[in-house]
ZAMARGU-4260 file (C-alpha; in steps of 0.2 Angstrom, whole numbers, plus 5000, padded with zeros to 4 digits):
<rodrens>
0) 5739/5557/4757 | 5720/5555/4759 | 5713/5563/4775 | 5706/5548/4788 | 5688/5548/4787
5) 5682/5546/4806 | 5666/5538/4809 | 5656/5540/4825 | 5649/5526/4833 | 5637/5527/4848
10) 5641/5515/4862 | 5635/5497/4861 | 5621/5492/4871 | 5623/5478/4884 | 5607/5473/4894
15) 5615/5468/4914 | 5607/5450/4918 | 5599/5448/4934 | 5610/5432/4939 | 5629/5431/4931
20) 5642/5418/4934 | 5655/5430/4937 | 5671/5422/4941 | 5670/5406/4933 | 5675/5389/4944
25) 5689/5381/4936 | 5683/5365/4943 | 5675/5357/4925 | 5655/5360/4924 | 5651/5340/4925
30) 5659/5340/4944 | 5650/5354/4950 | 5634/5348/4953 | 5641/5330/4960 | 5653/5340/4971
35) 5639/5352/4980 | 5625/5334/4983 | 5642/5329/4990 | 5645/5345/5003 | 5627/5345/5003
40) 5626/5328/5010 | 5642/5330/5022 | 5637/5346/5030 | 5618/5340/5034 | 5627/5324/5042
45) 5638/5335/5052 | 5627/5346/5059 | 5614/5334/5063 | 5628/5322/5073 | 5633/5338/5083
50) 5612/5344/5085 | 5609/5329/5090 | 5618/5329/5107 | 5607/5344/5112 | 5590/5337/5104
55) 5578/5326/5112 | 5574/5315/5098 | 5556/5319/5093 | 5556/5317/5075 | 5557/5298/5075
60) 5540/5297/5086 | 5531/5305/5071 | 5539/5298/5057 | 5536/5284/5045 | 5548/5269/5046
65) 5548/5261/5026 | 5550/5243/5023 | 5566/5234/5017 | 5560/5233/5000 | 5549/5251/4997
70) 5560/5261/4986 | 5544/5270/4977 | 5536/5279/4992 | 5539/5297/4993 | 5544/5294/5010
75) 5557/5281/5008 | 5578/5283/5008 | 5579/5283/4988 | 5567/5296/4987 | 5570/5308/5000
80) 5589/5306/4991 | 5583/5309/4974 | 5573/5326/4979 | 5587/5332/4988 | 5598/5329/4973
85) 5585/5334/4961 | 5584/5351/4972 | 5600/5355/4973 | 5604/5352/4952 | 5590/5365/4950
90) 5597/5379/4959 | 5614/5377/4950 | 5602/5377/4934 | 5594/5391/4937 | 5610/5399/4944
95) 5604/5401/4961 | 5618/5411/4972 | 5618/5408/4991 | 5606/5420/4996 | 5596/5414/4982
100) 5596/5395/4988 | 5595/5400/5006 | 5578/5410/5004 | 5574/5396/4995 | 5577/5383/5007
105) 5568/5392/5021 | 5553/5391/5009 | 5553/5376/5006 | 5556/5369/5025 | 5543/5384/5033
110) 5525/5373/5028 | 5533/5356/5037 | 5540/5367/5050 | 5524/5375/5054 | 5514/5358/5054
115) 5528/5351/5066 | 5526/5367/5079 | 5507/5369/5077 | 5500/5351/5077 | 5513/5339/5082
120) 5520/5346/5098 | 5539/5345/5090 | 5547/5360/5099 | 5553/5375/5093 | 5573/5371/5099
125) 5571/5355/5084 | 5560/5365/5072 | 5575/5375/5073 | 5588/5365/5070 | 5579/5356/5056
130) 5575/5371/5044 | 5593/5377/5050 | 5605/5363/5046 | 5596/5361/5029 | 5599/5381/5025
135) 5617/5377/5029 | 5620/5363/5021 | 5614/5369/5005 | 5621/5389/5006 | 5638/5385/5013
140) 5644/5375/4998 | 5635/5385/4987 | 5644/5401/4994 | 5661/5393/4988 | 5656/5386/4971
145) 5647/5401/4964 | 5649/5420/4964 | 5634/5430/4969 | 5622/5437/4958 | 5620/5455/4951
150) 5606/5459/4963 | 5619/5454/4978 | 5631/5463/4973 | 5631/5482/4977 | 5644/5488/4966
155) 5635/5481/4949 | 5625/5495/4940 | 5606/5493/4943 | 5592/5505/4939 | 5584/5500/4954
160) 5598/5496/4965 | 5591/5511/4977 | 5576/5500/4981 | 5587/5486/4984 | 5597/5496/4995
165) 5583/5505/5007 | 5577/5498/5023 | 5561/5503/5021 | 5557/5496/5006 | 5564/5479/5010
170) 5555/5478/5029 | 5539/5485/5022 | 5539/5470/5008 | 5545/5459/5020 | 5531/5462/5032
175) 5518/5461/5018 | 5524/5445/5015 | 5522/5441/5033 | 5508/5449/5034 | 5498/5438/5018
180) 5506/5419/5029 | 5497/5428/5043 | 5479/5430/5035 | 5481/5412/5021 | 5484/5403/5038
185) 5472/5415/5052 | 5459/5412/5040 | 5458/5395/5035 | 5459/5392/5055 | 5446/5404/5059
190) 5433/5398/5045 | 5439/5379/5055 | 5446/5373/5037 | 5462/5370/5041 | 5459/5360/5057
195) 5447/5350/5050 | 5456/5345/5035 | 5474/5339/5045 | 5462/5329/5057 | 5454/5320/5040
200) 5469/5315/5032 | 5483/5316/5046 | 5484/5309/5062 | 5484/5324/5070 | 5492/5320/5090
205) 5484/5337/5099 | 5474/5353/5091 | 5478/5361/5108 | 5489/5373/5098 | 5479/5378/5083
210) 5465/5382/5093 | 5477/5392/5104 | 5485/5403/5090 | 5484/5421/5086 | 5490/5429/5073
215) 5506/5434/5083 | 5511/5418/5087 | 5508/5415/5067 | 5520/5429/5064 | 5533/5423/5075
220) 5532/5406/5066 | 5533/5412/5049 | 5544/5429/5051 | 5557/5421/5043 | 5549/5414/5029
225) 5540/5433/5026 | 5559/5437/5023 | 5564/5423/5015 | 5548/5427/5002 | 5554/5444/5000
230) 5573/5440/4996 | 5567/5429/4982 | 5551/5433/4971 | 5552/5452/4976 | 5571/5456/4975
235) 5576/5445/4958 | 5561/5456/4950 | 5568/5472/4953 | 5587/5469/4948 | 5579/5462/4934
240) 5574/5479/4926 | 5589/5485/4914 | 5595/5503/4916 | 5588/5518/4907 | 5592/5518/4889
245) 5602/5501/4891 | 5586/5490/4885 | 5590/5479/4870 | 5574/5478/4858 | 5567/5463/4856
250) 5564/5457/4837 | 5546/5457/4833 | 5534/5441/4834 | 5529/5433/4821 | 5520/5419/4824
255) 5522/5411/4807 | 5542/5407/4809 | 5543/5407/4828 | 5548/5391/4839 | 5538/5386/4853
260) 5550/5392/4867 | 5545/5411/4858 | 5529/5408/4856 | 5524/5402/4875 | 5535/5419/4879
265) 5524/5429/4868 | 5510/5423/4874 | 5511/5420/4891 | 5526/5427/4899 | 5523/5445/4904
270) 5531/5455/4892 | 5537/5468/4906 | 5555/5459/4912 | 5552/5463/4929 | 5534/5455/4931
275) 5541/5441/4918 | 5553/5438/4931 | 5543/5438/4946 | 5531/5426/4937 | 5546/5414/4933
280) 5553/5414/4952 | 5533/5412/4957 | 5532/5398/4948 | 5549/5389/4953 | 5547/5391/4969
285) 5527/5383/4969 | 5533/5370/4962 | 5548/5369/4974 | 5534/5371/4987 | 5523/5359/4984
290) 5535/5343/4979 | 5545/5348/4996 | 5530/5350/5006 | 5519/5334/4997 | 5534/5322/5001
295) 5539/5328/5019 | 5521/5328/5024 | 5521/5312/5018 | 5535/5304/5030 | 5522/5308/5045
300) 5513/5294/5054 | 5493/5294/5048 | 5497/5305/5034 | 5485/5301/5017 | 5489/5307/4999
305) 5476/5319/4999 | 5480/5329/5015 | 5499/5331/5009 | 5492/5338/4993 | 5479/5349/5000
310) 5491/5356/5016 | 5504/5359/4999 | 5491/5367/4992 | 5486/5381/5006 | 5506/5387/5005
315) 5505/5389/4987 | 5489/5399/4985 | 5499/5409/4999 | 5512/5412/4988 | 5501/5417/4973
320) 5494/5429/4982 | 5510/5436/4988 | 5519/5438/4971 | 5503/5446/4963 | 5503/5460/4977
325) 5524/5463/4971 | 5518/5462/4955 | 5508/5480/4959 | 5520/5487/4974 | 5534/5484/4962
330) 5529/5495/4948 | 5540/5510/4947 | 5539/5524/4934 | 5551/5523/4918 | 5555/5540/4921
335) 5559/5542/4939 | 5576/5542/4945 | 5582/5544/4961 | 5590/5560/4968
</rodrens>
């Protein structure tokens, strides 16, 4: 008999993902979604029939009460329901865990939350509440229909999984975040930008406040949007960089056969996966920002097209700024390895 030839094979390359499904629902994809606006929906409910017991009801002072027949306003019933639902089918899409959504949420909520504590006298036990019940109602449900990501898991293999693990990096980033809220907002009330422009286009109750603020009291009222900042464009970027020696090459560009999908991705995507990461989550959660902050400015007494587009646009410019400062603290060396 013939010897048996024996041919060595090196081991396959697998590229980690920064967000996996994990272990699959067996509930059938089509129901997810519906299921989660259904927890969604029942959870803010709740919570907001037991907050309510506590609360002195401010909100409704302040708010705009639609007609009967006004379905298109962004601050009507059908529209505030079709955000929500809209919201809450993008995070699946984009296979947003808990923490994910969470960070998320508080994003999203932290621009009407500020207004509300700063300008409209709404105090801070309601702001509370407010940004609270919506973080719950959206992470709860999400906790039990999806697994967490790579990044949120501390037994998955990650190059970087030390800086996702030390203290230090993650307060430090955290206060830079903090830090960048602190000057977008100090300084537009300083150069009397921001004052003036809510006075033009909202009917702003008192300025008592703003011109009583410091940049403490700004740190307190956006703390936990520094962290929530930190958890989601900072965080994602770094699990996103594949292990030494795991990265699977990329085929090379050519223009002449390539789709559009490749060729936006060749040519303006960054081609490093962590900065094309970060980018992406910059991006999702501007537009996240804006829409969320546009329509719930928009449900206030006074408020004009213009401002709620304007005061959008202070909290994304904040943002930009903020993910282009991870874009250079997050640079690491392709050799280093931790000891």
């Amino acid at each position: 008999m013939a010897p048996t030839k024996v041919i060595e094979r090196t081991e396959p390359v697998v590229a980690p993902r920064v967000h996996t499904a994990g272990v699959r629902s067996r509930l059938p994809a089509i129901l997810r979604v519906p299921i989660l606006v259904f927890l969604n929906l029942s959870i803010r409910t709740m919570l907001w029939s037991v907050a309510e017991n506590f609360l002195v009801p401010e909100l409704g002072a302040i708010s705009k009460v639609p007609a009967e027949d006004d379905v298109w306003s962004p601050y009507s019933p059908p529209a505030r329901m079709a955000m929500n639902i809209l919201t809450i089918t993008m995070n699946w899409y984009f296979d947003y865990d808990f923490y994910d959504v969470a960070a998320l949420t508080v994003l999203t909520n932290a621009p009407y939350a500020y207004l509300l504590a700063t300008y409209y006298e709404i105090s801070t036990l309601t702001v509370a509440a407010h940004v609270n019940i919506e973080v719950f109602a959206i992470a709860i449900p999400t906790y039990f229909l999806r697994s967490r990501s790579v990044a949120h898991r501390s037994n998955a293999p990650l190059r970087n999984r030390f800086l996702l693990n030390s203290v230090q990096v993650q307060i430090s980033n955290a206060l830079l975040a903090i830090g960048v809220y602190i000057v977008a907002i100090w300084g537009a009330l300083k150069l009397n930008i921001l004052n003036s422009f809510l006075v033009t286009y909202f009917d702003i109750p008192t300025l008592e406040s703003a011109h009583l603020e410091t940049p403490l009291a700004i740190a307190i009222k956006v703390a936990i949007a520094g962290v929530a900042a930190k958890e989601f464009l900072l965080n994602p970027s770094i699990a996103a960089q594949p292990l030494s020696g795991t990265a699977t090459p990329e085929a090379h560009f050519n223009p002449a056969t390539a789709t559009l999908t490749e060729t936006i991705k060749a040519n303006v995507l960054p081609a490093d996966r962590r900065k094309r990461t970060l980018f992406q989550q910059t991006i999702i959660l501007n537009a996240f920002v804006f829409a969320s902050t546009f329509q719930r400015c928009m449900t206030l007494n006074g408020s004009e097209v213009y401002g709620a587009v304007g005061y959008s646009a202070l909290w994304v410019a904040a943002n930009t700024v903020l993910s282009l400062w991870y874009a250079w603290v997050g640079d690491t060396s392709s050799d280093y390895e931790p000891l």
